[in-house]
DRENDO-1510 file (C-alpha; in Angstrom, 1 decimal, always signed):
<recs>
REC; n; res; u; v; w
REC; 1; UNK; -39.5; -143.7; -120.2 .
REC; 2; UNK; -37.8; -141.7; -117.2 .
REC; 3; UNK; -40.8; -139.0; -117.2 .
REC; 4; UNK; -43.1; -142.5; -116.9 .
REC; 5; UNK; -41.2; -143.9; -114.4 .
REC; 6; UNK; -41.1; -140.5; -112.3 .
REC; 7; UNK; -44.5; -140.8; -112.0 .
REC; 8; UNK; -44.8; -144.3; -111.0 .
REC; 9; UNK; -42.6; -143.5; -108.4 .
REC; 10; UNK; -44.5; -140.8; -107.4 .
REC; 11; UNK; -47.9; -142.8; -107.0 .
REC; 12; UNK; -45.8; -145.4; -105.3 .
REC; 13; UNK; -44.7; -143.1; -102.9 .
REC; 14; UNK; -48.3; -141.4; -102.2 .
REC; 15; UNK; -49.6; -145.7; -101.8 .
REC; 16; UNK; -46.7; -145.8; -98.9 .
REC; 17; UNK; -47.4; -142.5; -97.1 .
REC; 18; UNK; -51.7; -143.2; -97.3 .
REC; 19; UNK; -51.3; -147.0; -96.8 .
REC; 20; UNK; -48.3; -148.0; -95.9 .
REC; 21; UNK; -48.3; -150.7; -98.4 .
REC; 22; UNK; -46.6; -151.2; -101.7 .
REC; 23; UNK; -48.8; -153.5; -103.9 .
REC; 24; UNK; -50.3; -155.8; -100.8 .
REC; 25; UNK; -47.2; -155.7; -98.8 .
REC; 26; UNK; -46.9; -154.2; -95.6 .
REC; 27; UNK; -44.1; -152.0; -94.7 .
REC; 28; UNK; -42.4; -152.2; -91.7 .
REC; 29; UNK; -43.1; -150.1; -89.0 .
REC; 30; UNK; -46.3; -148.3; -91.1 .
REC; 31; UNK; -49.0; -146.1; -89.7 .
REC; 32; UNK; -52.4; -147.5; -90.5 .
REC; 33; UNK; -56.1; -145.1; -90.6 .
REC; 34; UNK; -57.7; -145.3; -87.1 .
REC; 35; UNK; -60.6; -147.9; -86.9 .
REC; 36; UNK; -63.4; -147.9; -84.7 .
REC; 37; UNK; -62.9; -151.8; -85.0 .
REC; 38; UNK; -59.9; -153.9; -83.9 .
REC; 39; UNK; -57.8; -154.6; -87.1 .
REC; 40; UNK; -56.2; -158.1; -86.2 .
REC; 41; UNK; -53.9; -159.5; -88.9 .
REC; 42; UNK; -54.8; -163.1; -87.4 .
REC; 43; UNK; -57.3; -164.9; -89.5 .
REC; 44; UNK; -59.1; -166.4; -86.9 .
REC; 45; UNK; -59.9; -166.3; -83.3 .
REC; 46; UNK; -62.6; -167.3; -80.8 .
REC; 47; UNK; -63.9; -165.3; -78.4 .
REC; 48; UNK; -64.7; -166.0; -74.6 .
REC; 49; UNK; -68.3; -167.1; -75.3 .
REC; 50; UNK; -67.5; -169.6; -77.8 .
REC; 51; UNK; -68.2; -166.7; -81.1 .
REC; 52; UNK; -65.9; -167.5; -83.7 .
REC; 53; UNK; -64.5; -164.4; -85.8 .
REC; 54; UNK; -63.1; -164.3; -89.2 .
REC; 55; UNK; -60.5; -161.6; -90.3 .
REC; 56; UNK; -60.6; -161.2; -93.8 .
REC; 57; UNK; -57.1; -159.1; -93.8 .
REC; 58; UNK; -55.3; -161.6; -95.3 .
REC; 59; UNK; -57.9; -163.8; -96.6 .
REC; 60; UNK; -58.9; -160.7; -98.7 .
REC; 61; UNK; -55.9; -159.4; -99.5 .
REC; 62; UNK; -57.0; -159.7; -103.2 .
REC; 63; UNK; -59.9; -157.9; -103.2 .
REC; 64; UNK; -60.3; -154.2; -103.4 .
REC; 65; UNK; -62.8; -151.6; -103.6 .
REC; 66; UNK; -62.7; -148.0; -104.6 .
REC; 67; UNK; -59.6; -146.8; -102.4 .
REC; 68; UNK; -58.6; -150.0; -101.7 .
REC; 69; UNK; -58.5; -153.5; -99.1 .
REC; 70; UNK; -61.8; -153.6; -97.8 .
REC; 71; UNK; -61.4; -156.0; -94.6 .
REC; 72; UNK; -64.1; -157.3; -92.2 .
REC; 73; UNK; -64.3; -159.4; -89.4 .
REC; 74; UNK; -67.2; -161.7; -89.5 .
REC; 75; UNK; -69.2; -162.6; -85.9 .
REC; 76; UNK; -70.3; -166.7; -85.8 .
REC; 77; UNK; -72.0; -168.2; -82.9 .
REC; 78; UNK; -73.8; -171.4; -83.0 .
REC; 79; UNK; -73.3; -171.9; -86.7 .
REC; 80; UNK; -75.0; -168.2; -87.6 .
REC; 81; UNK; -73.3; -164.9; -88.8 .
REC; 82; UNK; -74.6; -162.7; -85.9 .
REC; 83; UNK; -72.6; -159.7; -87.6 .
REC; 84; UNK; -70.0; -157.8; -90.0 .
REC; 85; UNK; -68.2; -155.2; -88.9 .
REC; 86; UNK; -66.0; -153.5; -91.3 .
REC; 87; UNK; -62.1; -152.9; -90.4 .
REC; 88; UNK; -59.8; -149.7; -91.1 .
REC; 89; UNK; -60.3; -148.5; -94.8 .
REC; 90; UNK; -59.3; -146.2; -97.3 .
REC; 91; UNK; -62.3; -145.8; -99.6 .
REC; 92; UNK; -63.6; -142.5; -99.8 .
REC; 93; UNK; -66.2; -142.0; -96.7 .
REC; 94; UNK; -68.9; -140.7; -99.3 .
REC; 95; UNK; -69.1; -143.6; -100.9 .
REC; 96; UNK; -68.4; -146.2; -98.0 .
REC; 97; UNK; -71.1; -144.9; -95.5 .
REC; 98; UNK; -73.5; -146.1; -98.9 .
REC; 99; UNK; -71.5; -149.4; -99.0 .
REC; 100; UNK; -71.9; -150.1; -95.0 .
REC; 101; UNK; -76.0; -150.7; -95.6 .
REC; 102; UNK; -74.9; -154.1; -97.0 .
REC; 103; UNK; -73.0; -155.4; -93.6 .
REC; 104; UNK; -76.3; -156.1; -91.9 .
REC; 105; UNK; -77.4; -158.5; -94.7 .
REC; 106; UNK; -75.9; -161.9; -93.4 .
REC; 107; UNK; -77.1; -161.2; -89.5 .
REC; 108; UNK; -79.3; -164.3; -87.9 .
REC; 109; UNK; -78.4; -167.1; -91.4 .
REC; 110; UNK; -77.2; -170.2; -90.8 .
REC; 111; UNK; -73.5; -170.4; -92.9 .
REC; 112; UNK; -74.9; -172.3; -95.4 .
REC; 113; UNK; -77.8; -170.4; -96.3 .
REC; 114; UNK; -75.2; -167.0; -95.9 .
REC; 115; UNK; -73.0; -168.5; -98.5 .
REC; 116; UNK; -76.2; -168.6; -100.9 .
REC; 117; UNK; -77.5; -164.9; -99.9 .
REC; 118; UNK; -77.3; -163.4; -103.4 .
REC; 119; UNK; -76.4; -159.8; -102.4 .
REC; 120; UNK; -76.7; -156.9; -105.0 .
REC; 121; UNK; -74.0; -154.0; -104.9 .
REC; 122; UNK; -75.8; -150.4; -103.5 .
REC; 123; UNK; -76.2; -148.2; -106.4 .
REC; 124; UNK; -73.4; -145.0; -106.5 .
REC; 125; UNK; -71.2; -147.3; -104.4 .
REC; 126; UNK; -70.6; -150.3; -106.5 .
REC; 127; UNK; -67.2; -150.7; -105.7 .
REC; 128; UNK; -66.9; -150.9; -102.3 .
REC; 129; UNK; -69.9; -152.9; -102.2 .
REC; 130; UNK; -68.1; -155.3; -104.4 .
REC; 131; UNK; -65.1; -155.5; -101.8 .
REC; 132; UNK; -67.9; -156.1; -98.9 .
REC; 133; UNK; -69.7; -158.8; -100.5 .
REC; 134; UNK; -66.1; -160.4; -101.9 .
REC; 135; UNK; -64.6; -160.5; -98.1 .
REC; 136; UNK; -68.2; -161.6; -96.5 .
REC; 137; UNK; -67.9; -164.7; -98.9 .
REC; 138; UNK; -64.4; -165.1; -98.3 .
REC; 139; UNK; -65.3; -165.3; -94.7 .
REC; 140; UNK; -67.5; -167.8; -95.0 .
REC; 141; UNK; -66.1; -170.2; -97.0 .
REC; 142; UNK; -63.3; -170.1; -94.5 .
REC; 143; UNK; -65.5; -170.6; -91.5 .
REC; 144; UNK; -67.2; -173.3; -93.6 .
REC; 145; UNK; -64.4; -175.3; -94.6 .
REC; 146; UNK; -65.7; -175.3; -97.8 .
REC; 147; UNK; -63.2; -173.0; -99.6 .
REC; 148; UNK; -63.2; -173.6; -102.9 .
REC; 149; UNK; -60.4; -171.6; -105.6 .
REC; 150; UNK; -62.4; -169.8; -108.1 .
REC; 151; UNK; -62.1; -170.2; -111.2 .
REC; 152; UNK; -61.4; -167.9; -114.2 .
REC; 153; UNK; -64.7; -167.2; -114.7 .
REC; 154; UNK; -65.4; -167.3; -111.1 .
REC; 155; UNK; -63.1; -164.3; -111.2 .
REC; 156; UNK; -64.4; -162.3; -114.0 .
REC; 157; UNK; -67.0; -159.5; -113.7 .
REC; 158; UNK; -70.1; -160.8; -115.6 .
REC; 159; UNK; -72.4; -157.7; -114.9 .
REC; 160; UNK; -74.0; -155.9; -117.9 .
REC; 161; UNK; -72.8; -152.3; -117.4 .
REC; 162; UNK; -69.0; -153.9; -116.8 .
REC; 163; UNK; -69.6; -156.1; -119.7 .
REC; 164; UNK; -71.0; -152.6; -121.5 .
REC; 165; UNK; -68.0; -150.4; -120.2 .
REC; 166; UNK; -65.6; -152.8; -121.8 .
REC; 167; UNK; -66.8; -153.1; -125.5 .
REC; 168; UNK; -67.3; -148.5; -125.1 .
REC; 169; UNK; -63.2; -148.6; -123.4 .
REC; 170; UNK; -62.1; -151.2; -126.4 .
REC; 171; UNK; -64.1; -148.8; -129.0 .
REC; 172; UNK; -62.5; -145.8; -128.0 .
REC; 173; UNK; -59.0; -147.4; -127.3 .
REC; 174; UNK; -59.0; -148.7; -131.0 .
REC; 175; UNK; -61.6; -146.9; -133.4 .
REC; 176; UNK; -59.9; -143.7; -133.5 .
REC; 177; UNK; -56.7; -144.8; -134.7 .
REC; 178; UNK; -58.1; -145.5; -137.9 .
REC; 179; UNK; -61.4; -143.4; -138.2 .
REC; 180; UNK; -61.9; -140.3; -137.2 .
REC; 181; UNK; -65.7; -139.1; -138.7 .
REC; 182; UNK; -67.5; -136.5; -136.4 .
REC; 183; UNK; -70.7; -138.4; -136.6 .
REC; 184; UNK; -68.5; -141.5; -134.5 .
REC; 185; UNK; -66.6; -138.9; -132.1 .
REC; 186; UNK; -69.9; -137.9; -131.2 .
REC; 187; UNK; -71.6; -141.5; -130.6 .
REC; 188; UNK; -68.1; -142.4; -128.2 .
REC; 189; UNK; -68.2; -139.5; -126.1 .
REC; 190; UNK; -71.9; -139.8; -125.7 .
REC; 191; UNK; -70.9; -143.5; -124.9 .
REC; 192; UNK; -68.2; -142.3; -122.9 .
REC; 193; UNK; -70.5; -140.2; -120.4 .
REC; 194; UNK; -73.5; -142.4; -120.4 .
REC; 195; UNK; -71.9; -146.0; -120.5 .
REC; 196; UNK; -68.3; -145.2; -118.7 .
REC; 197; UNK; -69.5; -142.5; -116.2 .
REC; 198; UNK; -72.7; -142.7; -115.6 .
REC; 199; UNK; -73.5; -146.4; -115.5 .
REC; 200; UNK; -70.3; -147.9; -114.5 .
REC; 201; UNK; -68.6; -145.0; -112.5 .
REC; 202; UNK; -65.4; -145.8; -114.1 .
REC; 203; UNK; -62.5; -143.6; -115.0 .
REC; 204; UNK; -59.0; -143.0; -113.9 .
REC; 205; UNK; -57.9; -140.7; -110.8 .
REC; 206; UNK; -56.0; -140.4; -108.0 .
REC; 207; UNK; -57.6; -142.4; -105.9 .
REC; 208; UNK; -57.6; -145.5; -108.5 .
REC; 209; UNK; -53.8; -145.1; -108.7 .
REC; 210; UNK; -53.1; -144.8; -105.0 .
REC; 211; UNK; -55.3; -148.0; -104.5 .
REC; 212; UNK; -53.9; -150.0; -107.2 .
REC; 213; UNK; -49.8; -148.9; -106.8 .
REC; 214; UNK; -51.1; -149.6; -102.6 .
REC; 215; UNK; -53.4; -153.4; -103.0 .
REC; 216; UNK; -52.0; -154.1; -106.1 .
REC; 217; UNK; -54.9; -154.6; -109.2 .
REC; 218; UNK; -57.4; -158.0; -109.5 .
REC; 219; UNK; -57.2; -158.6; -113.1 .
REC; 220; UNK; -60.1; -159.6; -114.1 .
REC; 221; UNK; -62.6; -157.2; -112.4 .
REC; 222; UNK; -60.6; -154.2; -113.6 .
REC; 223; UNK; -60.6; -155.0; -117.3 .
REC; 224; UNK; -62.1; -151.3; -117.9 .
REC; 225; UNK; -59.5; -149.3; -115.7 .
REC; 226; UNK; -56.6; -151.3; -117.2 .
REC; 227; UNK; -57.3; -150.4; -120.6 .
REC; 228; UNK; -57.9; -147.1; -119.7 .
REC; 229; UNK; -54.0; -146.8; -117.6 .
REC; 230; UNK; -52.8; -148.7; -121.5 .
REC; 231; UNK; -54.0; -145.6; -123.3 .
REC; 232; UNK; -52.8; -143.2; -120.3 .
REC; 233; UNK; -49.4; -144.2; -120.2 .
REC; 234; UNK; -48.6; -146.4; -122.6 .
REC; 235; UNK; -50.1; -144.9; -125.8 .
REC; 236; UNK; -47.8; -141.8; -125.5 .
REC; 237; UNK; -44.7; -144.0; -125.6 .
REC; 238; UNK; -46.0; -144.5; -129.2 .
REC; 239; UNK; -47.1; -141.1; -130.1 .
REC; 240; UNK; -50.6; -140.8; -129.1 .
REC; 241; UNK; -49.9; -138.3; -126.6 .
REC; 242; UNK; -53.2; -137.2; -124.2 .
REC; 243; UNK; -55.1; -140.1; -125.9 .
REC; 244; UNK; -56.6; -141.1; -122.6 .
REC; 245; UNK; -58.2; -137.4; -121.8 .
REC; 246; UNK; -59.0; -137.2; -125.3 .
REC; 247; UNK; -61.0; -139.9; -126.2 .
REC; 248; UNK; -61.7; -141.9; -123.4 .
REC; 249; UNK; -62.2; -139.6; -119.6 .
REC; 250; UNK; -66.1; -139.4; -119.2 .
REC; 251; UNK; -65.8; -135.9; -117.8 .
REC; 252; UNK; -63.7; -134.5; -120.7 .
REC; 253; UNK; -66.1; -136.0; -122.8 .
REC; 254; UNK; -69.4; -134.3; -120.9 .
REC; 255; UNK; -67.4; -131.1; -121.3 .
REC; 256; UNK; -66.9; -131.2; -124.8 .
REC; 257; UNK; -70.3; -132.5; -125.5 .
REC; 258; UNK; -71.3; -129.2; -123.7 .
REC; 259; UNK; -68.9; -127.3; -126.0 .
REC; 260; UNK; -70.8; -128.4; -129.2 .
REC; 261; UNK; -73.7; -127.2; -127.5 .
REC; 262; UNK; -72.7; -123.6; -127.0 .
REC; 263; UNK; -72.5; -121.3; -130.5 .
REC; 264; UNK; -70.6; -118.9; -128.7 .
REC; 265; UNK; -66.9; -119.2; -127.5 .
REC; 266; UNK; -65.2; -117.1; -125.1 .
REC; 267; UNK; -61.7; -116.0; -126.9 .
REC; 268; UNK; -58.8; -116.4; -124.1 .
REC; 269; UNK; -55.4; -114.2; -124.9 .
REC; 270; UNK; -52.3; -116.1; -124.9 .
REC; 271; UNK; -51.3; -114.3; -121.7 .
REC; 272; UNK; -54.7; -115.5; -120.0 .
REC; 273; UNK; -54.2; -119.0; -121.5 .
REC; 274; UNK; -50.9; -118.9; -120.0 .
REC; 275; UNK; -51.3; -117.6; -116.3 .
REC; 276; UNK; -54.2; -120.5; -116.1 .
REC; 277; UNK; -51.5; -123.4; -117.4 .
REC; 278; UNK; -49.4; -121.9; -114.7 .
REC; 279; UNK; -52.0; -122.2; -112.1 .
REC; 280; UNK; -52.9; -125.8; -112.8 .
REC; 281; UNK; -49.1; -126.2; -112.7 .
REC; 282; UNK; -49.0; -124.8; -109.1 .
REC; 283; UNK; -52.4; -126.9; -107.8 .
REC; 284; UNK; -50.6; -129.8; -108.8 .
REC; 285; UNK; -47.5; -128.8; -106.8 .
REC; 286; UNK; -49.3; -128.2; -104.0 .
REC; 287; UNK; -51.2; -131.1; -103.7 .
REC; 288; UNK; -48.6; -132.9; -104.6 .
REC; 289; UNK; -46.4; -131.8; -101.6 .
REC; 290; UNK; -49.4; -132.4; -99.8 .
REC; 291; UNK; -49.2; -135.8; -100.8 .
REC; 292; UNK; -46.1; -136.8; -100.6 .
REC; 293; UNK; -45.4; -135.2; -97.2 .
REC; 294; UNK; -48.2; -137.2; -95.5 .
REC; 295; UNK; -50.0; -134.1; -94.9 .
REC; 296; UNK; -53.9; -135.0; -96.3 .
REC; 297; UNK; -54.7; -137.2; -98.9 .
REC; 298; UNK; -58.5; -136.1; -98.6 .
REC; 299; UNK; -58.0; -133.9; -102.1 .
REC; 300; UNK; -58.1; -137.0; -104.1 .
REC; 301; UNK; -61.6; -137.9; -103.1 .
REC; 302; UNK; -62.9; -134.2; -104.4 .
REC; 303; UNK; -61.8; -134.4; -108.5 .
REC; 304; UNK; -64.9; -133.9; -110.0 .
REC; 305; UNK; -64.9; -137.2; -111.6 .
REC; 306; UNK; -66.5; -138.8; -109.1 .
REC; 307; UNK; -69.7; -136.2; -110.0 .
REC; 308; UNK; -70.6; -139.5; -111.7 .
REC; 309; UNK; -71.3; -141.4; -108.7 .
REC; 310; UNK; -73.9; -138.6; -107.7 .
REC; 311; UNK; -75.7; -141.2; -105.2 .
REC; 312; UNK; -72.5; -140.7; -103.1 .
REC; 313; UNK; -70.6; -137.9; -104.2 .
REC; 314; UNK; -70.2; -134.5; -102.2 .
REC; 315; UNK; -72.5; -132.2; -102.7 .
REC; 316; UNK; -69.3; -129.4; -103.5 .
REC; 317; UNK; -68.2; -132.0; -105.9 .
REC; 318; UNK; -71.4; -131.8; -107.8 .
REC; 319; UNK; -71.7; -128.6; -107.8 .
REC; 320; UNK; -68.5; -127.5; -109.3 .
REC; 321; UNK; -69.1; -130.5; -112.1 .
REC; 322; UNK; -72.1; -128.5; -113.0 .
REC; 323; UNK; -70.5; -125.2; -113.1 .
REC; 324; UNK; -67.7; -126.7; -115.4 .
REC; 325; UNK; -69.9; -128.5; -117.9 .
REC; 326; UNK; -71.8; -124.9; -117.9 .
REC; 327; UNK; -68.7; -123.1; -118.3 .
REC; 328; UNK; -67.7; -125.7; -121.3 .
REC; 329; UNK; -70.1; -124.1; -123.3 .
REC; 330; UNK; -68.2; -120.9; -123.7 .
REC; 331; UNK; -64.3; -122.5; -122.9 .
REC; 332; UNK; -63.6; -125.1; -124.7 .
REC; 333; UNK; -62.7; -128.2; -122.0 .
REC; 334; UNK; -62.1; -125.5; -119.2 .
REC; 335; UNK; -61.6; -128.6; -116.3 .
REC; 336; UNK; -59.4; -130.6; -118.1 .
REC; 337; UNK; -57.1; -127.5; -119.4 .
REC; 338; UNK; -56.9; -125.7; -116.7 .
REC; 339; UNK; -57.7; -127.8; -113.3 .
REC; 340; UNK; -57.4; -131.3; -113.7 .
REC; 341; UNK; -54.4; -133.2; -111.5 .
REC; 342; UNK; -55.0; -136.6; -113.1 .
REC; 343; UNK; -54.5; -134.9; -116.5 .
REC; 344; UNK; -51.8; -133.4; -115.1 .
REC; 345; UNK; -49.9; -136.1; -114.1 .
REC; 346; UNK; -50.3; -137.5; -118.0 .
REC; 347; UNK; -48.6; -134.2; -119.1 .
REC; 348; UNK; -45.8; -134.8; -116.8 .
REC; 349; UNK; -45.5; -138.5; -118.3 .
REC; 350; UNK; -45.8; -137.1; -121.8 .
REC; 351; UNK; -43.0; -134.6; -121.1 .
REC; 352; UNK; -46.0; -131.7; -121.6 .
REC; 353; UNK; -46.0; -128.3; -119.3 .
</recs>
C-alpha cells in the first residue's frame, strides 16, 4: 500500500509540474503551455463587432482527450459558428495536428443545424477528436440556451470498437483467474493486439496517468482504461502481481505473439539479464527526474505503445515497435523486460526491482 501510494504521488506530482492541475483544479500561481490562442477562463464574451465567443474551459472541464482538457473557443456572429479555434493543450502534437481537421466542420451553420452536425472522430486520433467534438457541442448548447444535462446513457460511449474493447478488457481481467489453456491465451492476446490496440488505441501509459491524475477521469467513456488501472494496481494488492503487462498490454501481447513465432531463442546469461534490469532501472530514473523536475515531459509521448495509433504516431516510434516485435522472436518480451517505464512503474508498485 505505501509502494502504491508512492506512485500515486509520483503521477500526481508529474500532473502538477505538466499541468498545473491536480484532478481539474487549478493551482495557484501555475505555468500553463503557450497557446497561439488567447486561453480566457471567462465563459463568454462579445467582441467589438457584435461576435459572440464561447470558452469551453470551464464548460469542458469534464471532457478530456488523449493528454488531457481539450478547450476551444467557439466564433458566433449573426446566429452562425464562423469558427473554432482550439486553446492551449497537452495532447500529444502527433496526434492533435490529425484531430485539428475536425475544427473547420461547424464554419458558416446556423446553431441549430451545428448542434445536429453528426461529426465522426478522425481515424488514429480518436481521442482527441472525442474532446473536440465534446467541447464544440458544449459550446453550442451554451450559446443556444438549450443546455440540456445528459443523461447516463448520454454519457456512455456507444461505439462498436469501445463496446468491443470492453467485453476483450473484461475477458482478460477475469478468464485467466480460472482457466489457463494455451489455445485461450492465444485467442486473448490476439484479441488483445487486434481489438485493444489496433482498433481502439487503448492501453495504459504515461501520458494516460498524467492526464487522468491532471483532468481527473469521465467515467463512463473510460470504462476500458479503468479496468485496465484495476488490474495494474489493484490486482497485485491481491497477489496477481504483473497481471496488467501479462495478460492485458497490447504491445506485450504483439511481442509474445512474435515469440511463439520464432523456433529459435537467444539464451541471455544471468549477468546479461542483469546489467539490462539495471539499465531499465536507470531510464526510469532518468526520466523520472526529468519529470519531476519540470524539465521535458515530451518522453511520454514516444513509448512505443502508441505504435498502435500508426495514423499519428512518430515515425521513430514505429520504427523501434517494429524492431522490438522482430527482436521478440529471439528474446522472449525484450520491450517489456528490459525498456518499458510504464511497466516499470508497476514493479515499483509491486515492490519488484
Amino acid at each position: 500500500m505505501v509502494l502504491l501510494a508512492t506512485c500515486l504521488l509520483i503521477m500526481m506530482v508529474a500532473a502538477m509540474q505538466r499541468d498545473g492541475k491536480v484532478w481539474g483544479h487549478e493551482l495557484a500561481h501555475a505555468t500553463q503551455p503557450d497557446s497561439t490562442a488567447t486561453d480566457s477562463a471567462q465563459t463568454v464574451r462579445t467582441l467589438a463587432d457584435g461576435t459572440l465567443v464561447v470558452n469551453t474551459t470551464s464548460l469542458g472541464k469534464d471532457i478530456v482527450g488523449y493528454g488531457g482538457q481539450v478547450p476551444l473557443e467557439v466564433y458566433i456572429r449573426d446566429g452562425k459558428v464562423t469558427r473554432v479555434e482550439a486553446l492551449a493543450n497537452t495532447e500529444t502534437p502527433e496526434f492533435f495536428k490529425q484531430a485539428r481537421k475536425l475544427l473547420s466542420r461547424w464554419n458558416g451553420l446556423p446553431l441549430d443545424e451545428a448542434q445536429a452536425q453528426q461529426v465522426d472522430a478522425v481515424s488514429g486520433a480518436t481521442f482527441s477528436s472525442r474532446a473536440i467534438i465534446g467541447n464544440v457541442r458544449r459550446a453550442l448548447q451554451y450559446a443556444s440556451k438549450n443546455a440540456v444535462t445528459p443523461t447516463l446513457l448520454d454519457k456512455m460511449d456507444h461505439r462498436a470498437k469501445t463496446l468491443a474493447g470492453l467485453v476483450v478488457v473484461l475477458m482478460g481481467a477475469i478468464v485467466p483467474l480460472f482457466y489457463r489453456r494455451k489455445t485461450y491465451r492465444t485467442l486473448q492476446l490476439a484479441l488483445n493486439v487486434g481489438v485493444l490496440g489496433l482498433w481502439g488505441g487503448t492501453f495504459l501509459n504515461w501520458s494516460m496517468f498524467t492526464a487522468y491524475l491532471s483532468g481527473g477521469i469521465n467515467f463512463w467513456i473510460s470504462l476500458v482504461p479503468i479496468v485496465m488501472l484495476i488490474t495494474a494496481f489493484v490486482y497485485p494488492l491481491f497477489g496477481k502481481k504483473n497481471y496488467y503487462c501479462t495478460n492485458l498490454c497490447p504491445f506485450g501481447s504483439l511481442q509474445e505473439l512474435a515469440g511463439k513465432a520464432g523456433k529459435r531463442k537467444w539464451r541471455l546469461s544471468q549477468p546479461v539479464v542483469r546489467r539490462l534490469g539495471y539499465l531499465r532501472q536507470g531510464l526510469f530514473a532518468v526520466l523520472m527526474v526529468l519529470m519531476l523536475t519540470g524539465v521535458g515531459f515530451q518522453w511520454m509521448d514516444y513509448e512505443l505503445f502508441t505504435a498502435f495509433i500508426f495514423q499519428s504516431a512518430a515515425v521513430v516510434v514505429i520504427v523501434l515497435a517494429v524492431l522490438f516485435v522482430v527482436l521478440s522472436l529471439f528474446v522472449t518480451r525484450p520491450y517489456c523486460r528490459f525498456v518499458c517505464p510504464t511497466g516499470t512503474l508497476f514493479r515499483l508498485a509491486e515492490g519488484n526491482k
